[in-house]
Backbone as a chain_set.jsonl record, in Angstrom:
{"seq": "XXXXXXXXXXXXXXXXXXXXXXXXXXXXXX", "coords": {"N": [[0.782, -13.714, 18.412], [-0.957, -11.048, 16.482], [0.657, -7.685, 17.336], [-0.301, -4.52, 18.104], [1.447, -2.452, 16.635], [2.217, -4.248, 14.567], [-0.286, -4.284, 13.304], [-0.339, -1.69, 12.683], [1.702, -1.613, 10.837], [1.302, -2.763, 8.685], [-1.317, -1.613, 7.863], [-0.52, 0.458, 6.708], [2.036, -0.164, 5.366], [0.152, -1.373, 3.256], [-1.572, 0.943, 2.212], [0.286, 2.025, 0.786], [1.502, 0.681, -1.308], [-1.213, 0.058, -2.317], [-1.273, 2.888, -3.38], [0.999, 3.387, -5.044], [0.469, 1.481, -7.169], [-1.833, 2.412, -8.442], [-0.325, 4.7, -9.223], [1.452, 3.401, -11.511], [-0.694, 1.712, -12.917], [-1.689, 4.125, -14.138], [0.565, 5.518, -15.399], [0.388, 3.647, -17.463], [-1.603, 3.592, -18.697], [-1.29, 6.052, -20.082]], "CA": [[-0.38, -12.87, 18.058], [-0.362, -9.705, 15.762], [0.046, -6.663, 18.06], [-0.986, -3.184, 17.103], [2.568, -1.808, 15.813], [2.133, -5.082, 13.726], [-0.71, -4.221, 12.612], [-0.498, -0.46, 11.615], [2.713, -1.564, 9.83], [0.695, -3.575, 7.544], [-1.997, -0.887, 7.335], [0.87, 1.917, 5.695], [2.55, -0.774, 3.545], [-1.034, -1.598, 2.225], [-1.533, 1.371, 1.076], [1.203, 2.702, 0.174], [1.48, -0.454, -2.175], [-2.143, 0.772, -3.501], [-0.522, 4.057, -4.413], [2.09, 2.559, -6.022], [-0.07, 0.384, -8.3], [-2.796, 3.08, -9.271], [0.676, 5.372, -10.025], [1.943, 2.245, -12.313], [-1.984, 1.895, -14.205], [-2.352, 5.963, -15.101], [1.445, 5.824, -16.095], [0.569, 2.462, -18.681], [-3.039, 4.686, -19.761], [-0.575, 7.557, -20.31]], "C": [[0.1, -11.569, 17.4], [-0.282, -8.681, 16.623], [0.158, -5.353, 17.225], [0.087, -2.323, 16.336], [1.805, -2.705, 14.742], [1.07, -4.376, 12.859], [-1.637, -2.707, 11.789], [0.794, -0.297, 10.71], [2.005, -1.864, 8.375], [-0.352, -2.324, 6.837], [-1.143, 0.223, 5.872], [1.158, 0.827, 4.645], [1.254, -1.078, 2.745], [-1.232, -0.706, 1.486], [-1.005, 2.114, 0.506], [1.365, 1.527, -1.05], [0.53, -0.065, -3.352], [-1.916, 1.451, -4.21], [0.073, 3.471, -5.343], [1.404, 2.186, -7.207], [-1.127, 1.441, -9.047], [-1.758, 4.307, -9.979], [0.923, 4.686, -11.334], [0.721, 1.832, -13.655], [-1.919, 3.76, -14.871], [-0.971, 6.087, -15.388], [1.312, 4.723, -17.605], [-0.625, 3.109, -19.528], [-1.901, 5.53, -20.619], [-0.068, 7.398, -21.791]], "O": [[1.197, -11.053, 17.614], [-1.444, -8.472, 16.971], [0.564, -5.183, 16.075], [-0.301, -1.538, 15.47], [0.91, -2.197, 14.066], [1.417, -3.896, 11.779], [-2.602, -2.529, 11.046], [1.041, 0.696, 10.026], [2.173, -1.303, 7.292], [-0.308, -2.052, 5.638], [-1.281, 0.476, 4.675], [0.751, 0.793, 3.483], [1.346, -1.016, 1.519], [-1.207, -0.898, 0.27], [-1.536, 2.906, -0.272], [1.213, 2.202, -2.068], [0.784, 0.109, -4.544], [-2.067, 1.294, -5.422], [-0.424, 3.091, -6.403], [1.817, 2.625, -8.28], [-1.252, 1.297, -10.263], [-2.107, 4.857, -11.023], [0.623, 5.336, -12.336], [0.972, 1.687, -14.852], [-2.144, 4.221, -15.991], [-0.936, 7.213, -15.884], [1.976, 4.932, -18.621], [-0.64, 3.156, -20.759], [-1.857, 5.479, -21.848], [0.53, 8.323, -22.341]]}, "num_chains": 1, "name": "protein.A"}
């Protein structure tokens, strides 16, 4: 079963991932 470390690891890499990717679109606008 997932337990709750598990699943505030996932939360952070999610959106740190998001970041990442909306950094990666407004650097390809740019």
């Amino acid at each position: 079963m997932i337990s709750s470390i598990g699943f505030t690891e996932l939360v952070i890499i999610g959106a740190t991932v998001l970041g990442l990717v909306l950094v990666v679109v407004v650097s390809r606008r740019k």
